[in-house]
C-alpha positions, 0 to 999 in steps of 0.5 A, spaced: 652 890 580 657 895 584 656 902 587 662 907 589 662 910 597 658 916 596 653 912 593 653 906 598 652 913 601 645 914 599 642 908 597 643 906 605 641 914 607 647 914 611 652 919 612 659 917 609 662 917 616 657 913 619 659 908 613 667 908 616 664 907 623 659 901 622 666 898 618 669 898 624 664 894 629 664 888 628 658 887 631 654 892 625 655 886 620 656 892 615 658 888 608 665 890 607 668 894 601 671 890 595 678 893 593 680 891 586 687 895 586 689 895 593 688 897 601 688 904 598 684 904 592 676 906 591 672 902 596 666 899 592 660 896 595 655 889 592 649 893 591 645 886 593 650 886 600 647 892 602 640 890 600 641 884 604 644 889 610 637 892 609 633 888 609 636 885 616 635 890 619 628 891 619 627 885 620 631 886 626 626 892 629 620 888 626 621 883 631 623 887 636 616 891 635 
């Protein structure tokens, strides 16, 4: 199932301009928006891709704990 932006936004509790940022480090592993008309068409995101962003990190801080 895909979701837009701003609820992309919500699902994740991040702000819409710290989605832009992790899009653009590489290093976030953030999944990338699939554009179905275009480069400048409505971003949509896999809303299991963001589960599994998620989930990652968490992991991540459960280790580290």
């Amino acid at each position: 199932m895909y979701i837009d932006f701003n609820a992309a936004a919500k699902f994740c509790c991040l702000s819409r301009a710290r989605i832009e940022q992790l899009l653009r480090d590489p290093q976030a592993k953030f999944p990338r928006p699939f554009q179905p008309q275009g480069f400048r068409a409505r971003r949509c995101f896999k809303q299991s891709e963001l589960v599994a962003w998620i989930e990652r990190g968490r992991a991540k801080y459960a280790q580290a704990a």
